[in-house]
MARMAR-258146 format. One record per residue (C-alpha): residue in three letters; z, x, y. Coordinates in steps of 0.02 Angstrom, whole numbers, padded with zeros to 5 digits, always signed. Layout:
N
ALAZXY ...
END
This chain:
399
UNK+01535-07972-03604 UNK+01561-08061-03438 UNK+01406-07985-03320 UNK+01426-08081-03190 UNK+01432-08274-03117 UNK+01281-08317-03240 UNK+01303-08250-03427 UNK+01162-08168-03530 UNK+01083-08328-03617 UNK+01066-08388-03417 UNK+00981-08192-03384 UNK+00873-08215-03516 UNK+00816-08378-03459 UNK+00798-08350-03295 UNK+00679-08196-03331 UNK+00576-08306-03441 UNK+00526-08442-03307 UNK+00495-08324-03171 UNK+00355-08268-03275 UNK+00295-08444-03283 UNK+00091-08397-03206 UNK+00102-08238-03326 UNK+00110-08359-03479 UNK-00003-08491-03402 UNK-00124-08365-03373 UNK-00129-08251-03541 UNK-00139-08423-03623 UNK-00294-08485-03526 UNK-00376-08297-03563 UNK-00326-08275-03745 UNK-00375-08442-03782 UNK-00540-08421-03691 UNK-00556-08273-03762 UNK-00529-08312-03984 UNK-00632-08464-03934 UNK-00807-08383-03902 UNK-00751-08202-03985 UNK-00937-08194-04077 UNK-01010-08209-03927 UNK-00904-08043-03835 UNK-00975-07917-03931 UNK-00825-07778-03945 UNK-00703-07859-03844 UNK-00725-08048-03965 UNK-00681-07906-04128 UNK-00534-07854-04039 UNK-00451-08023-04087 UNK-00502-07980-04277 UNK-00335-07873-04303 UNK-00162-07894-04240 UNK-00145-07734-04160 UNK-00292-07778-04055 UNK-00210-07964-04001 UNK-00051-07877-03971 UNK-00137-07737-03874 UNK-00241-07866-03767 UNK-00070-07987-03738 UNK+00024-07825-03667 UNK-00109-07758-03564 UNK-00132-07948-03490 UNK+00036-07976-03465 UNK+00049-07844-03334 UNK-00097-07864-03240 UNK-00040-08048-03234 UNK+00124-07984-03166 UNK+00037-07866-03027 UNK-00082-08012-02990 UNK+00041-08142-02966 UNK+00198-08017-02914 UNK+00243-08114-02751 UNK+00276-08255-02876 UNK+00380-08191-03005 UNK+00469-08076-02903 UNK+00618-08168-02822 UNK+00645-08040-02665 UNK+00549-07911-02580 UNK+00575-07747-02662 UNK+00629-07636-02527 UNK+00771-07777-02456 UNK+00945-07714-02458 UNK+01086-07856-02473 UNK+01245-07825-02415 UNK+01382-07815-02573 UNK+01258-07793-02689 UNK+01243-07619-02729 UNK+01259-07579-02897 UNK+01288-07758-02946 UNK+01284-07797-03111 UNK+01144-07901-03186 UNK+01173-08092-03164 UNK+01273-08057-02985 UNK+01251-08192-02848 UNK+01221-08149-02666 UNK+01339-08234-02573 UNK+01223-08245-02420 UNK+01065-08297-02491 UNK+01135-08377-02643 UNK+00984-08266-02737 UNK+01031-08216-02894 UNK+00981-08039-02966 UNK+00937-08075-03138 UNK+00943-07875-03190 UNK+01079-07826-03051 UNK+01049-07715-02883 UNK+01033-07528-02881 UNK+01121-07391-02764 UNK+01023-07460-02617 UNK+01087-07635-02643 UNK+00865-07695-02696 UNK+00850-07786-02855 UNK+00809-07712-02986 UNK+00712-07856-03043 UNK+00595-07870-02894 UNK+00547-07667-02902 UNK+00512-07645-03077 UNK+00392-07824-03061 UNK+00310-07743-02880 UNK+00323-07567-02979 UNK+00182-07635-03087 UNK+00063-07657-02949 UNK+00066-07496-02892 UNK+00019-07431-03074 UNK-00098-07572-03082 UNK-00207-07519-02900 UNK-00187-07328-02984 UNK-00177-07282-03134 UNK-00366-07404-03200 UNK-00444-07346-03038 UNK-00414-07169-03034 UNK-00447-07166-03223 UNK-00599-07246-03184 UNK-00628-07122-03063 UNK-00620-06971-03149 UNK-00746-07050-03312 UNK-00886-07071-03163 UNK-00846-06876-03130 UNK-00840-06822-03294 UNK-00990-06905-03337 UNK-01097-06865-03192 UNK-01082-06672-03232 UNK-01036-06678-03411 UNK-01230-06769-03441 UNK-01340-06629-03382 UNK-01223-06512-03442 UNK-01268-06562-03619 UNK-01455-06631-03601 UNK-01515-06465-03513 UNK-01380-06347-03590 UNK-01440-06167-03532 UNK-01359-06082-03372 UNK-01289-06269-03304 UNK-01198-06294-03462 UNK-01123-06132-03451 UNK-01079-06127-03254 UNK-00998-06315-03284 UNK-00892-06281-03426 UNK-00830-06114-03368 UNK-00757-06244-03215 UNK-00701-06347-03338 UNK-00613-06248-03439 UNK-00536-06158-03295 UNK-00465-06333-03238 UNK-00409-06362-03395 UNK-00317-06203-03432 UNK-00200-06220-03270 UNK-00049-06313-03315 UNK-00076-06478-03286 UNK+00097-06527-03216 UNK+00093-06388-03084 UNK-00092-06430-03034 UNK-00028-06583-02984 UNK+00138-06525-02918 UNK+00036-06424-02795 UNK-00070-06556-02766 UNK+00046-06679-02704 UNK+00160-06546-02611 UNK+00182-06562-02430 UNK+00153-06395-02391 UNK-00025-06384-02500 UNK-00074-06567-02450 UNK-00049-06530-02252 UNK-00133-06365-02266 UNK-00294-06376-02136 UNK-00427-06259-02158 UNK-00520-06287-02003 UNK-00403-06349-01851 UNK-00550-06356-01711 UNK-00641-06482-01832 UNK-00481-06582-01868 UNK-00451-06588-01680 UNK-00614-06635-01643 UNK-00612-06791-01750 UNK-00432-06830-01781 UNK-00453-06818-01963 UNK-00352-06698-02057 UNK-00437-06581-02170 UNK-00317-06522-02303 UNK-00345-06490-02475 UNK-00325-06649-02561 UNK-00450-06735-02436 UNK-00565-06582-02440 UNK-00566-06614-02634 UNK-00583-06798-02612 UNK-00735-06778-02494 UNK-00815-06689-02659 UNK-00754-06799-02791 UNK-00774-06988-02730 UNK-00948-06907-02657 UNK-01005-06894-02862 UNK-00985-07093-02913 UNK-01091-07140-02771 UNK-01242-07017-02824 UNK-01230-07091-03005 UNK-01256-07248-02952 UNK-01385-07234-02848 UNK-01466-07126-02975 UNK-01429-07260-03105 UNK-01520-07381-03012 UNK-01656-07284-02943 UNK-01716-07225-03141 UNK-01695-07381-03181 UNK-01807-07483-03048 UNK-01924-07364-02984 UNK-02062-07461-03006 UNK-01977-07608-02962 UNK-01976-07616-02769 UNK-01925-07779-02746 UNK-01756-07744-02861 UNK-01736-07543-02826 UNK-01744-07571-02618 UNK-01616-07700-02630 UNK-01506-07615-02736 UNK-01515-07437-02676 UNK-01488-07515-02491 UNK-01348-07616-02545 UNK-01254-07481-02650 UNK-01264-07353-02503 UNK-01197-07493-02375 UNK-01038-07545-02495 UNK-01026-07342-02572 UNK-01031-07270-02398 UNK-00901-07387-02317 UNK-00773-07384-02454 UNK-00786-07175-02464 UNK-00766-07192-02262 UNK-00623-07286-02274 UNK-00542-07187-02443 UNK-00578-07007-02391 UNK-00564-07016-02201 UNK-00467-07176-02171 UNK-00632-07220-02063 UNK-00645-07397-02104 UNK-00707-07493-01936 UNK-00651-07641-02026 UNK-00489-07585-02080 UNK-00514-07681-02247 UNK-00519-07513-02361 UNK-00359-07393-02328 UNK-00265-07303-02442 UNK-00098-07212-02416 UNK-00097-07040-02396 UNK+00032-07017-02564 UNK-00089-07105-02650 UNK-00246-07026-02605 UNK-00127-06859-02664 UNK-00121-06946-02846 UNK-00285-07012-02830 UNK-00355-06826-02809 UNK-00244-06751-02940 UNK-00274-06875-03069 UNK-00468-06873-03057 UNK-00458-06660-03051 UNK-00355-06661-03200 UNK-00430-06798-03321 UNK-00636-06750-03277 UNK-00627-06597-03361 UNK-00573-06680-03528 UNK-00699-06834-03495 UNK-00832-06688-03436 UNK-00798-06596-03627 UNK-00805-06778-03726 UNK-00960-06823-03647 UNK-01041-06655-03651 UNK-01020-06643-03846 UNK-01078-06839-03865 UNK-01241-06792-03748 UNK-01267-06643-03855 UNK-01262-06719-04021 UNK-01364-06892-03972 UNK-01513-06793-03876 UNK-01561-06757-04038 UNK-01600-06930-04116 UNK-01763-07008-04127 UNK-01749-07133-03999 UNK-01719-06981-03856 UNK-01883-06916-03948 UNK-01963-07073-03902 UNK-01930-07078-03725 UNK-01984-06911-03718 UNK-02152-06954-03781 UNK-02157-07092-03669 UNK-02124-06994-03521 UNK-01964-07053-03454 UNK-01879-06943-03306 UNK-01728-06834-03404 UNK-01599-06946-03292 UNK-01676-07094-03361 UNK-01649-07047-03532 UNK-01473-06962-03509 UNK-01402-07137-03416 UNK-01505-07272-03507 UNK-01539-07198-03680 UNK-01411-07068-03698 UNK-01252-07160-03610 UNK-01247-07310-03690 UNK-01251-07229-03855 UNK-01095-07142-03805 UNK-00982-07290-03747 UNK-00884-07334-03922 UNK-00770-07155-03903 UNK-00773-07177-03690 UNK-00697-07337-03699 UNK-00558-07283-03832 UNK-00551-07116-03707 UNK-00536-07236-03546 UNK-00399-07327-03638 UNK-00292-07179-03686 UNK-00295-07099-03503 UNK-00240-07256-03432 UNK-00079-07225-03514 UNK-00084-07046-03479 UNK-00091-07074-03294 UNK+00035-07210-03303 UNK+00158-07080-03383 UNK+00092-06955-03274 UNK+00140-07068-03112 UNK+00316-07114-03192 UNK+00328-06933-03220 UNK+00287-06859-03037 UNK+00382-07010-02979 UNK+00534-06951-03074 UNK+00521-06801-02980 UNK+00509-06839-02813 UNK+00308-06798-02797 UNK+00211-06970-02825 UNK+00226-07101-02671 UNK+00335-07135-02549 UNK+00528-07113-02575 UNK+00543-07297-02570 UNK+00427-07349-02680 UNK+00447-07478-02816 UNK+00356-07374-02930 UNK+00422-07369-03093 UNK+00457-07173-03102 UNK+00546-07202-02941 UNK+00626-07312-02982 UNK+00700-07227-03129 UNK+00740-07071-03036 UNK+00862-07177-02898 UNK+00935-07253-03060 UNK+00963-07102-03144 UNK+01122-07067-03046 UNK+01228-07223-03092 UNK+01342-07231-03243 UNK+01337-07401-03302 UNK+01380-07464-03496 UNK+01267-07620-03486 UNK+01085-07627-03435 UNK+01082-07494-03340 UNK+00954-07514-03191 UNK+00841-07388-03275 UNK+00803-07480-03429 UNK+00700-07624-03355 UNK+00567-07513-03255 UNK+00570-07379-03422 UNK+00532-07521-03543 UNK+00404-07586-03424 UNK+00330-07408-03432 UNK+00315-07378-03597 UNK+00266-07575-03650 UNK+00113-07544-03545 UNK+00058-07384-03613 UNK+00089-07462-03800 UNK-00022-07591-03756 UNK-00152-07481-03704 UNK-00115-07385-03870 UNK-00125-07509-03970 UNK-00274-07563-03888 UNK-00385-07388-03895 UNK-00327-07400-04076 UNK-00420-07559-04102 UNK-00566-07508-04012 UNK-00577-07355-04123 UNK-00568-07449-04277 UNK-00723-07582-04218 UNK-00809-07419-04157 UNK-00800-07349-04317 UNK-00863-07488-04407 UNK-01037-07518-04302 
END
């Protein structure tokens, strides 16, 4: 089938060598990486099983792609060209000479250049909010299950009450305009020129608990240390406290740490929706490994109840986290394809890959239709990450 000027041997070539410091680079890590695999603890096993190499390869080969996107990327994303809307794949501008290896889409962009840029937007969310939301579900999901009682009880009833909203219209409220513009206190936002609406109101709480468990993990850990707790504690305030001025209040002096509006909207909804789940996982794990004899021991010893929830308790409990960190990567990745889909996740014209599908979604086309590259880009990632979690579980289960 003629698809344009180039034919589909040319495509498929083309593709391949734009990717050229994706391959360079998996093949410097992987090979790195099966070298001195007895010396990586659970990360060197991962290269004992397939599913674990193929899982590792996948999850590489995008973060290659976001790292190096300006390079494999042959135009900027949100460029129209004239004549080129709904090209087919292989079609030559006739100004630039460029060609668009997967065709243009009803904007005239290539579809090429979005679905590689698309990946860096998942890439700067979907680990970091995930990430987010474990620091949150572990800061309250700990006590919960060491001191059990009344706390256990008030936290899960939050939990659960999270939990039993519908997920997909707590975060279609979330990221509405009318619920993310709503100000609860206009003298204070005209005072300071900082919004207060609901998703930075939530933020203010949320990014507040990551910075308390660090400097409580520090603090139990070299208390009688001053010449490492001082240090520490003073530098983890000064980095914490900058980066939650510049996330929650876009108060950065500066300007290095800013994040979008939209995406402090996902940010929030992601890390309320997953730390209820991560709050439940770790609450059980805390519950179950208080009782073993090393706890006991710590006890006895006299060790402050944070020490021994964060540096006895904790790191007893990272085999299923890790597997659980892996799986909600995905889940967030879907979830952004899936709010992008529908018009809630960034901004119209966004490369994202849900985005991205949604503007394609209106265009009849026999032949590689523009929404096949960004939905197999989707789902390769989050079958990487399956596959990975898969092979974590599997290495957990045998230590």
């Amino acid at each position: 089938m003629d698809l344009g000027p180039i034919g589909a041997a040319q495509i498929i070539v083309g593709i391949f060598f734009r990717f050229w410091p994706v391959w360079l680079s998996i093949g410097w890590v992987m090979g790195l990486s099966f070298a001195f695999r007895k010396r990586l603890g659970l990360y060197g096993q991962l290269f004992d099983s397939g599913a674990g190499i193929l899982g590792i390869a996948i999850c590489l080969f995008w973060l290659f792609t976001a790292i190096f996107a300006t390079i494999v990327a042959p135009l900027d994303p949100l460029a129209q060209m004239s004549m080129m809307k709904n090209a087919l794949p292989g079609s030559i501008d006739h100004g630039t000479k460029q060609v668009l290896l997967l065709g243009g889409d009803r904007l005239a962009r290539d579809v090429f250049s979005r679905m590689i840029y698309g990946s860096r937007v998942v890439m700067a969310i979907a680990p970091c909010a995930t990430a987010f939301a474990l620091i949150v579900g572990i800061s309250l999901g700990l006590p919960a299950g060491y001191y059990g009682g009344r706390l256990d009880s008030i936290l899960s009833f939050f939990a659960n009450l999270v939990l039993a909203f519908p997920v997909i219209l707590l975060f279609y409220l979330l990221v509405t305009p009318e619920i993310r513009e709503l100000s609860f206190d206009n003298w204070l936002s005209e005072a300071t020129g900082i919004g207060v609406s609901l998703p930075r109101s939530l933020a203010a709480f949320l990014f507040l608990l990551p910075i308390i468990f660090f400097l409580t993990l520090f603090h139990t850990r070299f208390k009688h240390r001053p010449d490492c707790h001082n240090p520490l504690i003073g530098l983890t305030a000064l980095i914490a406290g900058w980066i939650y001025a510049g996330l929650v209040f876009d108060a950065d002096p500066l300007g290095f740490v800013h994040i979008d509006p939209n995406q402090l909207n996902i940010f929030v909804a992601v890390v309320l929706g997953s730390s209820p789940s991560v709050f439940r996982i770790v609450r059980g794990l805390t519950m179950d490994i208080k009782t073993r004899d090393y706890v006991a021991a710590a006890q006895t010893r006299g060790e402050s109840p944070w020490y021994i929830m964060l540096w006895e308790i904790l790191p007893n409990a990272r085999g299923p986290l890790i597997v659980d960190t892996c799986l909600r990567i995905g889940y967030t990745t879907i979830l952004l394809g899936a709010l992008g889909y529908f018009g809630l996740g960034l901004a119209p014209e966004s490369p994202d890959w849900g985005t991205s599908i949604k503007d394609a979604s209106r265009l009849l086309r026999s032949f590689i239709h523009p929404a096949l590259p960004p939905t197999i880009a989707l789902m390769s990632f989050v079958l990487g990450l399956n596959l990975l979690a898969d092979s974590l579980r599997e290495q957990s289960m045998k230590d």
